[in-house]
C-alpha positions as CSV (number, residue, x, y, z in Angstrom):
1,X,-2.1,-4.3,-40.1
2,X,-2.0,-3.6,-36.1
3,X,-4.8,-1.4,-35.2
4,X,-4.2,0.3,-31.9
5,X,-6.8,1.9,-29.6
6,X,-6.9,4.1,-26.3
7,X,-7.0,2.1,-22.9
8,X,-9.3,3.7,-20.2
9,X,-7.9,6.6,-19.2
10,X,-8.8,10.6,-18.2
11,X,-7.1,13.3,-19.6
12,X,-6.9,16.7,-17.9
13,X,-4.4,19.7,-18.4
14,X,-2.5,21.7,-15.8
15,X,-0.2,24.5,-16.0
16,X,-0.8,24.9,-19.6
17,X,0.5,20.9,-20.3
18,X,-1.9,17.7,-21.1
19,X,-1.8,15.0,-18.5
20,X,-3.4,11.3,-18.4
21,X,-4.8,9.6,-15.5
22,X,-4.2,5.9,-16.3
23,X,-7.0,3.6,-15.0
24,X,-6.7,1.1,-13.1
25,X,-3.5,1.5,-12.4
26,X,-4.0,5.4,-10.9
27,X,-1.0,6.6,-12.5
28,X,-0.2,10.3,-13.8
29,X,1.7,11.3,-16.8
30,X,2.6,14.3,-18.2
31,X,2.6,13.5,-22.1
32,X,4.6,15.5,-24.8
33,X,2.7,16.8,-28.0
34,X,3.5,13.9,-29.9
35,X,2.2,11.4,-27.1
36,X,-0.9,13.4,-26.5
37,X,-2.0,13.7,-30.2
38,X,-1.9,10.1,-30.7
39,X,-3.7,9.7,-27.7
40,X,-6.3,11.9,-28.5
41,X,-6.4,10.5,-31.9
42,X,-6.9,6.5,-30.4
43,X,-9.6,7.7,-28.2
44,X,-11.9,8.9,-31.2
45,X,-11.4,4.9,-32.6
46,X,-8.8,2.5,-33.0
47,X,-6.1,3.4,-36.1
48,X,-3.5,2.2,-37.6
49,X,0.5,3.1,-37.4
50,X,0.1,4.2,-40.8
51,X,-3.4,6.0,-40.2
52,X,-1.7,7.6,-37.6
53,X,1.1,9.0,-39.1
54,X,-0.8,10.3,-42.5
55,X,-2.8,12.4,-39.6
56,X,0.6,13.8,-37.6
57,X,2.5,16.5,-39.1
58,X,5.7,15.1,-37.8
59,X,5.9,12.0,-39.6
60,X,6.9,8.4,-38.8
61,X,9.8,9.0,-36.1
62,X,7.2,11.0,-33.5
63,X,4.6,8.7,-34.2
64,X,6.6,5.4,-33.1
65,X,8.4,7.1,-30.4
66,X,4.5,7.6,-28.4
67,X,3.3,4.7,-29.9
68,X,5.6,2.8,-27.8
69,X,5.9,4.6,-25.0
70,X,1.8,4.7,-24.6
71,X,1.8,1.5,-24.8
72,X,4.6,0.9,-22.4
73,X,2.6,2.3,-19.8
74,X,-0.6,0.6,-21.3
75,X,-2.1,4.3,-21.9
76,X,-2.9,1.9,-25.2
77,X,-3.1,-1.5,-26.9
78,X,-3.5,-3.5,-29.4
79,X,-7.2,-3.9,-30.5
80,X,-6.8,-7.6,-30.9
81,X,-5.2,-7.8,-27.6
82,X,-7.8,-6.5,-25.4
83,X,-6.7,-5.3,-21.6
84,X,-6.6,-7.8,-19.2
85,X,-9.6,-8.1,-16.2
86,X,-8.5,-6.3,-13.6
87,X,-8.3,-9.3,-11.1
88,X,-10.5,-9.8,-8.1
89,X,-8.0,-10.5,-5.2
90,X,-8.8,-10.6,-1.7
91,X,-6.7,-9.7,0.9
92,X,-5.4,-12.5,2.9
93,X,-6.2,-13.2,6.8
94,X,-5.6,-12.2,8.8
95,X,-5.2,-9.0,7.3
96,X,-3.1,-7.0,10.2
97,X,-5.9,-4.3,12.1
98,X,-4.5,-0.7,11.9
99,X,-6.8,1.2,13.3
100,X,-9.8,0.6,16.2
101,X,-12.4,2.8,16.6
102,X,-13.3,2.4,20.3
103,X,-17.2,4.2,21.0
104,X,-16.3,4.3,24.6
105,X,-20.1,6.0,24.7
106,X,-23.5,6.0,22.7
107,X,-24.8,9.1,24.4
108,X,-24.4,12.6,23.3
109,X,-25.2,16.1,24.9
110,X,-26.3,17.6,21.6
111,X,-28.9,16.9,19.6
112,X,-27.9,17.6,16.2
113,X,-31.0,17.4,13.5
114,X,-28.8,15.8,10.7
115,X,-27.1,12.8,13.2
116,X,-26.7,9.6,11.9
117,X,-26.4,8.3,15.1
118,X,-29.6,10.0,16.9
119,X,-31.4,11.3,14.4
120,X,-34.3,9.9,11.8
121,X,-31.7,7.4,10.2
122,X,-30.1,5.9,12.3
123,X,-29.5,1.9,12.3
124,X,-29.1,1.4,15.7
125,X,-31.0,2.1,19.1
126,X,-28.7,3.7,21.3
127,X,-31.7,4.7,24.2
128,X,-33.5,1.4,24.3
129,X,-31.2,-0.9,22.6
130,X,-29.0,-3.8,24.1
131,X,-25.5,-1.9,24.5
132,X,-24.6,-0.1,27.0
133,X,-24.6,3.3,27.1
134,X,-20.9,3.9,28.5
135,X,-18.2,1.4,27.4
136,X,-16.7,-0.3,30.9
137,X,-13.3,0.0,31.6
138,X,-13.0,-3.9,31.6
139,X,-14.2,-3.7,28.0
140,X,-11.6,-1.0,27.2
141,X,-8.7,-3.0,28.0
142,X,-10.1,-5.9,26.6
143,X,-10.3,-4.0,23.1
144,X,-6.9,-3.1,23.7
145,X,-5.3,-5.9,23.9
146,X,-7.7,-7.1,21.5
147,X,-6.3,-4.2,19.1
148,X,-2.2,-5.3,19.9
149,X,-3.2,-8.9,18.8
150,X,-4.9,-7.6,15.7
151,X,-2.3,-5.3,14.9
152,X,0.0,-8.3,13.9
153,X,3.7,-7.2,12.6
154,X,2.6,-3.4,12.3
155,X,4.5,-1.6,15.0
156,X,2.1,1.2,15.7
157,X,-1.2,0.6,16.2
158,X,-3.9,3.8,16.2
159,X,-6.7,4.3,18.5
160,X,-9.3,6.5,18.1
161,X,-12.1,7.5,20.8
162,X,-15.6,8.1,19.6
163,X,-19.1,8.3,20.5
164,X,-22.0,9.2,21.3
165,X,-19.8,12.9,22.7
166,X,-16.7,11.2,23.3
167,X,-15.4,12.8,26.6
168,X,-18.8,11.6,28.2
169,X,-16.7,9.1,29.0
170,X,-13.3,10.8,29.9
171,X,-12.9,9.0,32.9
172,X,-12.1,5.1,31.0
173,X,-10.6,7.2,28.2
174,X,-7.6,8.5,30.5
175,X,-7.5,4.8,31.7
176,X,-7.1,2.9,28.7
177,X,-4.5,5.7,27.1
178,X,-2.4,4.1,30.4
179,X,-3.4,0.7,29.8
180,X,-2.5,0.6,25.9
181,X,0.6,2.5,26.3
182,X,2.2,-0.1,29.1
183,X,0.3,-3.1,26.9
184,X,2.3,-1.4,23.9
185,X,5.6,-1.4,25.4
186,X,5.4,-4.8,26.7
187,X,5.2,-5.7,22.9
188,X,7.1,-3.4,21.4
189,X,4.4,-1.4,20.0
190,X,3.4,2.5,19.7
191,X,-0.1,3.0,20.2
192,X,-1.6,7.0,18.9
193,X,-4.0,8.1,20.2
194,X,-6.9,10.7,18.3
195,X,-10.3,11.1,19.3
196,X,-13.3,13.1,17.9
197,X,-15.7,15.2,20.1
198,X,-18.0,18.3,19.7
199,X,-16.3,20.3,22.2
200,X,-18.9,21.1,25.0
201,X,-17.0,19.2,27.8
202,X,-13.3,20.1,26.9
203,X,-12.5,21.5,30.7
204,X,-8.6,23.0,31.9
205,X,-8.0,19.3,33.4
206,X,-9.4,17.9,30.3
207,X,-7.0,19.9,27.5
208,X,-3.7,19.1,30.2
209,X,-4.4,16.2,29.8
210,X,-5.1,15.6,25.7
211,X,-1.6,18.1,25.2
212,X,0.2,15.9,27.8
213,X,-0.5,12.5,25.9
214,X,-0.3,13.9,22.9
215,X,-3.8,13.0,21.7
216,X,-4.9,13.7,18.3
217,X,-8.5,15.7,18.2
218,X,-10.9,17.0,15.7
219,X,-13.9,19.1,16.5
220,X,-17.0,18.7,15.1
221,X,-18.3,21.8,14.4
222,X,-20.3,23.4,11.3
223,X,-18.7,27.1,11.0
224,X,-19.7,30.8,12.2
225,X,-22.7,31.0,15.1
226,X,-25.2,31.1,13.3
227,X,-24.1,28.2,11.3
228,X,-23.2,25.6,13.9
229,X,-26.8,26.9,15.9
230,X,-29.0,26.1,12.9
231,X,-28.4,22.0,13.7
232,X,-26.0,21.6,16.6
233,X,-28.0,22.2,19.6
234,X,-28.3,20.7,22.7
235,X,-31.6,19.3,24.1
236,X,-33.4,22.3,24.7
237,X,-32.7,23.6,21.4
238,X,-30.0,26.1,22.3
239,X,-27.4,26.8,20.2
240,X,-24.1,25.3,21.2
241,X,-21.4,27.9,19.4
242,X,-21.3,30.2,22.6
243,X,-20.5,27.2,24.9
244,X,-17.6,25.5,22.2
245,X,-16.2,28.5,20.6
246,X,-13.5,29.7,24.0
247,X,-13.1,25.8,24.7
248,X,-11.9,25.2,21.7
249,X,-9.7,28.4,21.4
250,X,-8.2,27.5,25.2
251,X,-7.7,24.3,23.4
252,X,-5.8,25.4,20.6
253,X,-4.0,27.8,23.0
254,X,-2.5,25.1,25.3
255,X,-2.7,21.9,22.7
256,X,0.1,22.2,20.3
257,X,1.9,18.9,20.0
258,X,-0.5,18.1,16.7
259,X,-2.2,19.5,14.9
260,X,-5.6,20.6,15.7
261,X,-8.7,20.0,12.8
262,X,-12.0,20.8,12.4
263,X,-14.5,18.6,10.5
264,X,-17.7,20.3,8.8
265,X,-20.9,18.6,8.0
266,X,-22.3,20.5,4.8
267,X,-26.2,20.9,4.6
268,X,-28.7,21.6,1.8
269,X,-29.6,26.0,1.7
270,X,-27.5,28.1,1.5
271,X,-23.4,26.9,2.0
272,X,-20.6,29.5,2.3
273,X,-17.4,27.0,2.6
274,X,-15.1,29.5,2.3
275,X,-16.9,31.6,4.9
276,X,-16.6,28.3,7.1
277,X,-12.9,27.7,5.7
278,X,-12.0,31.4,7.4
279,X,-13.5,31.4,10.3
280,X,-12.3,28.6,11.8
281,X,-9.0,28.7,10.4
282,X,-8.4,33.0,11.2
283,X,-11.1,33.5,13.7
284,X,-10.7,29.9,16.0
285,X,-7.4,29.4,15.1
286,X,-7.6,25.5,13.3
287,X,-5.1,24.1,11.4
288,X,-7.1,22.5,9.0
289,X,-10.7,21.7,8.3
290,X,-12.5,19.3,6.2
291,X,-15.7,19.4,5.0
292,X,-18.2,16.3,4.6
293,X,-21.6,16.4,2.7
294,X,-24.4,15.4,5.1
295,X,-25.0,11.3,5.1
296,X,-29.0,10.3,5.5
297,X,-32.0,10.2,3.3
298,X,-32.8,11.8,0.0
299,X,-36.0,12.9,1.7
300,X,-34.8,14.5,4.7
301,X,-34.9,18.2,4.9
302,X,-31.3,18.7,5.4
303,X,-30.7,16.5,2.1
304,X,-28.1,18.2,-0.1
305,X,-30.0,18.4,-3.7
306,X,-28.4,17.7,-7.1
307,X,-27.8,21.0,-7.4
308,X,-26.3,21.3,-4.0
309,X,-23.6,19.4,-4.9
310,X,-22.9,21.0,-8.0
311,X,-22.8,24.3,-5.8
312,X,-20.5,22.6,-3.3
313,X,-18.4,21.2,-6.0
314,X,-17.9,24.9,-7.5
315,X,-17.0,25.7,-4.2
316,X,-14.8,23.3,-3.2
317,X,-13.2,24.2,-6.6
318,X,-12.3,27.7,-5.3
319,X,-10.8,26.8,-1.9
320,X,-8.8,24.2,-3.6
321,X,-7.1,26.5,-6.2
322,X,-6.2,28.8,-3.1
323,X,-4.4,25.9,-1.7
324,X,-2.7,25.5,-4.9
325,X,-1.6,29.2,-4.5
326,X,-0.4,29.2,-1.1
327,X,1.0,25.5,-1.8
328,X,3.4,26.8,-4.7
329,X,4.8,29.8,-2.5
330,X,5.4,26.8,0.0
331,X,2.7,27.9,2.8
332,X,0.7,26.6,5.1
333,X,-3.0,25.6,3.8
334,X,-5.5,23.8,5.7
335,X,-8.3,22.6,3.6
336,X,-7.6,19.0,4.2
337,X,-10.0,17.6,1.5
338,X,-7.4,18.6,-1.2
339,X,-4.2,17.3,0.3
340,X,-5.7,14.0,1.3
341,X,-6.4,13.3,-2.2
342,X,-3.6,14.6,-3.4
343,X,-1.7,12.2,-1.1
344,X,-4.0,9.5,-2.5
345,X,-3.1,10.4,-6.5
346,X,0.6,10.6,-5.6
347,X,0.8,7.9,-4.0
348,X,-1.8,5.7,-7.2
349,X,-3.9,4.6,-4.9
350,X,-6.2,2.2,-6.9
351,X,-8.8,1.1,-4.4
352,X,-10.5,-2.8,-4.2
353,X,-12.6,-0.9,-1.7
354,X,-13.5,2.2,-0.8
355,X,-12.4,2.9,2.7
356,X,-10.5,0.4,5.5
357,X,-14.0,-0.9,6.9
358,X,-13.7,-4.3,8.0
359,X,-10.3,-4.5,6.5
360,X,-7.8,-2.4,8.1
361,X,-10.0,-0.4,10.2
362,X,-13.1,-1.7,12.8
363,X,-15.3,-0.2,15.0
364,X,-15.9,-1.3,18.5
365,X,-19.5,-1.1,20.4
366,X,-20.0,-0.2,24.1
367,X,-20.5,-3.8,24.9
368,X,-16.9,-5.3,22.6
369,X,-18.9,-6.6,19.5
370,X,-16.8,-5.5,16.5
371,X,-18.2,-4.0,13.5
372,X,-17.0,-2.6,10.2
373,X,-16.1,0.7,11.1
374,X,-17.6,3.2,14.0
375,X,-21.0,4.2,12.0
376,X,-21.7,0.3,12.4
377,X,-21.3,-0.3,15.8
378,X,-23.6,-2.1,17.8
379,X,-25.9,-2.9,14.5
380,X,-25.8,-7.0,14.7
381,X,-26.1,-7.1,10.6
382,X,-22.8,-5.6,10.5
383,X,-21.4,-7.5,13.4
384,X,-18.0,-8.8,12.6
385,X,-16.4,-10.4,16.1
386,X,-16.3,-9.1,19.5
387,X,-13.0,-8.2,21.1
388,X,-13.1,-11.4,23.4
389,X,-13.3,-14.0,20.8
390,X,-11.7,-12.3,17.4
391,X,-12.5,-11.1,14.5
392,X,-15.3,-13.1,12.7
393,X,-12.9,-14.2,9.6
394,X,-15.9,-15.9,7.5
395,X,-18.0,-13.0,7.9
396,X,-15.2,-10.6,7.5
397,X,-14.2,-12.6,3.8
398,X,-17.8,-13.0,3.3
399,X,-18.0,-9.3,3.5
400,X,-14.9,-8.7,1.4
401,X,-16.1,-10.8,-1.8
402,X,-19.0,-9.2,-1.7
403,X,-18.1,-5.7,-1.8
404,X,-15.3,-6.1,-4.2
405,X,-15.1,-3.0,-6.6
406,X,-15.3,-5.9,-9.0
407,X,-19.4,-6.9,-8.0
408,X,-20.1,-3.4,-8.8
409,X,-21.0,-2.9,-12.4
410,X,-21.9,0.3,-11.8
411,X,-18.7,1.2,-11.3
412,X,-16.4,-0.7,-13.8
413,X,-16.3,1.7,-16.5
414,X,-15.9,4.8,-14.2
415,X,-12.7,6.5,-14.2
416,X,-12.8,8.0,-11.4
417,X,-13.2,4.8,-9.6
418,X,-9.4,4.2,-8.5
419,X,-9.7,6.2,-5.9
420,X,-13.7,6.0,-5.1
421,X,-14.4,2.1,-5.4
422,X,-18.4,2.5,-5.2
423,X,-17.8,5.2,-1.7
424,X,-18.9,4.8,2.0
425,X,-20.5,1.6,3.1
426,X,-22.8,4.0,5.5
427,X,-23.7,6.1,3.3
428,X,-25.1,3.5,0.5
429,X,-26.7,1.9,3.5
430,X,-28.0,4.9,4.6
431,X,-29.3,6.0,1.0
432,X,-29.9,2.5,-0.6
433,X,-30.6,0.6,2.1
434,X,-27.6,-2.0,1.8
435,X,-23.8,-1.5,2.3
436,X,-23.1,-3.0,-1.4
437,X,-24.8,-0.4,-3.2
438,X,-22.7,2.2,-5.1
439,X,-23.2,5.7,-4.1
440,X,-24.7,6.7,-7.7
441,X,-26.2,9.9,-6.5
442,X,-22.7,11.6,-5.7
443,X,-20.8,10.2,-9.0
444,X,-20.8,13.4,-10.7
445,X,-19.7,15.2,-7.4
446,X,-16.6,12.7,-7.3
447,X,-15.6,12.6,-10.7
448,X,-16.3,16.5,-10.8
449,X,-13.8,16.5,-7.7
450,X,-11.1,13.5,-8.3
451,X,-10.8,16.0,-12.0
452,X,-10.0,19.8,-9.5
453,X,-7.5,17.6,-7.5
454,X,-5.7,16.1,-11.0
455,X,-5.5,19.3,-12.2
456,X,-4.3,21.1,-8.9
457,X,-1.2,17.6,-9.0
458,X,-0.2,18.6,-12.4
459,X,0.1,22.0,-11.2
460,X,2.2,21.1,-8.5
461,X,3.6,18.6,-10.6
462,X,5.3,21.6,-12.8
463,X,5.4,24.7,-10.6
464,X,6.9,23.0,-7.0
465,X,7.0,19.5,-7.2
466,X,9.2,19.5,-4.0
467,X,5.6,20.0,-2.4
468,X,4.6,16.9,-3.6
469,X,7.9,14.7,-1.8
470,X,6.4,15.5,1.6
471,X,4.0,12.4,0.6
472,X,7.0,10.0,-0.2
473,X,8.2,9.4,3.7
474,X,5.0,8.4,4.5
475,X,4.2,6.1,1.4
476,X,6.0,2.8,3.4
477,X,3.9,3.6,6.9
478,X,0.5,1.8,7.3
479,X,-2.0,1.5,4.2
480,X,-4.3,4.8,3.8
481,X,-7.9,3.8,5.0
């Protein structure tokens, strides 16, 4: 007699109905009564058909009908016929570069505590160190056109500025935007622009000229004054929300070809994110803000705790059921955490990695040498190319094998691990001391967080699922990194 048994999966209920989030294949079911007792049932241990309708009230009909349907979309299985291994696949070379981060600068004006860059942990010496401080302009357009060759069939290629404090270094930024634009129409390419900075030098000429091209920008910026003042200083220790706070409002003001979003570096004490949520979305005026936990040590000071995260997950939690509310009445919400994983879940993301680093995405140094993504730049152990001569394609599959989803046995019997696959490179670097490491100090965080943002997509899934198509157009464009 078949015994059947329950496949990996994680069940969660929205809007008063059972869901299953199927692993690996990161799809989402809604399951009727029948479906969901069976399923429930299987996950206790394996039964048979027989077993399983002496146990439902509804008899033999019900029974087969989820019976086959579960295991249509392999929510189950035959015991005897075990699952097949996920398998290990590569992607092929040259895989086609997306996006370049381009550090036209290692320097900054502020001297933020918690930088991973500057401060206590970071991996490469931007004072004394080989690189240049100030990316050339000859090196610009060399990672341009080292980008458009990259880029292979895609038609739009992304570039995003960085640093160091990006607009340190406004002068070759305004000249490369030129440069990769003509280079871009020569082959038939869009190039976007975005760039990051921590708003101390946006100037009138400055902000013309970011609306004018149409550059994407984030802020960096932790929340109210007395917030942002406790780490982002300048040099002398001021505080830096006096000098940011009208630049970026005069920003905002004048800058409305895209949207404008803040990101939020969470520390351990006391955190308020909905305090931080509201003031920079009523009070500045942003249009969305996303919030980061702090990467370094588990010694350092500013070291979220256990139960920091548990706190920041609880919090989280709130915010995201206020987008849920405001997303069913069909307005705007801007906590950009949610809705990028939503996008993700809709769109079954089932990751062999965890981000685009070294894949799809690369970070460029001050002097050309390529590395896997921005955080990386200019550390030689995580070299992979330089713009003149190409991407390094044995070290770049070298890398890949390695940090397969697959080599991580930490990971293989985690549910949540479709849409985590192990998490950021720099941050296991940072905490572990190697880039292969799984993050296993923020694995209840994710699977706390992966569950709020299930439950807020079967809510949508029931009570305005139009919300949801606005991720379908985009589900053809480039790969999510």
């Amino acid at each position: 007699m078949t015994q059947w048994s329950a496949r990996e999966h994680h069940r969660f209920e929205a809007a008063g109905k059972p869901f299953v989030y199927l692993v690996p294949s990161a799809a989402i079911f809604e399951l009727d009564e029948a479906a969901d007792a069976v399923l429930r049932t299987l996950s206790e241990h394996p039964r048979t058909r027989d077993e399983l309708v002496d146990s439902h009230p509804s008899g033999g009909g019900e029974v087969d009908a989820a019976l086959a349907e579960l295991a249509r979309v392999q929510a189950i299985g035959e015991i005897d016929r075990p699952a097949a291994p996920t398998p290990k696949v590569i992607p092929l070379a040259p895989f086609p570069l997306t996006t370049m981060v381009l550090n036209v600068t290692n320097q900054c004006n502020l001297s933020c505590e918690y930088c991973y860059e500057y401060g206590e942990d970071k991996i490469v010496d931007t004072e004394n160190g080989k690189q240049p401080k100030f990316m050339s302009e000859q090196t610009a357009r060399e990672s341009v056109d080292f980008m458009l060759k990259e880029s292979g069939d895609n038609k739009v290629a992304h570039v995003t500025f960085f640093g160091g404090e990006t607009l340190l270094n406004f002068p070759v930024l305004q000249k490369t935007i030129a440069y990769a634009r003509q280079r871009g129409e020569e082959l038939g390419k869009q190039v976007d622009f975005s760039l990051t900075t921590n708003g101390t030098l946006l100037k009138p000429d400055i902000i013309e000229f970011l609306a004018e091209n149409h550059v994407g920008v984030t802020i960096s910026i932790d929340g109210p004054k007395e917030v942002q003042d406790k780490f982002r200083v300048f040099h002398n220790g001021t505080g830096s929300y006096d000098v940011v706070a009208p630049k970026i409002k005069e920003l905002l003001q004048r800058h409305r070809s895209r949207p404008i979003g803040a990101r939020v570096t969470l520390t351990s004490g006391k955190m308020d994110v909905k305090r931080i949520y509201q003031h920079l979305t009523e009070e500045i005026g942003f249009w969305e803000v996303g919030f980061a936990p702090v990467t370094t040590a588990p010694n350092r000071g500013h070291a979220i705790s256990d139960s920091g995260y548990d706190e920041m997950l609880g919090q989280f939690r709130d915010l995201a059921y206020e987008f849920l509310e405001a997303s069913v009445q069909n307005r705007h919400h801007g906590f950009s955490n949610v809705k990028e994983t939503l996008e993700e879940l809709h769109k079954g993301v089932s990751k062999a990695f965890p981000c685009g680093a070294g894949l799809g995405l690369l970070g460029v140094a001050t002097d050309g040498d390529v590395a896997l993504c921005h955080r990386f730049a200019g550390s030689d152990s995580h070299q992979l190319g330089t713009v003149r001569d190409g991407i390094d394609r044995d070290a770049q599959r070298l890398f890949l094998e390695s940090h397969h989803i697959a080599n991580k046995t930490d990971c293989s019997r985690c549910w949540a691990r479709p849409l985590c696959s192990g998490g950021c490179y720099h941050e296991a670097h940072t905490r572990y001391g190697e880039t292969i490491h799984p993050n296993l100090h923020y694995c209840d965080w994710i699977r706390g967080w992966t569950d709020v943002c299930l439950k807020i997509y079967g809510e949508l899934a029931v009570r305005n699922p139009a919300f949801l198509s606005q991720f379908d157009d985009e589900s053809m464009k480039e790969p999510v990194s």
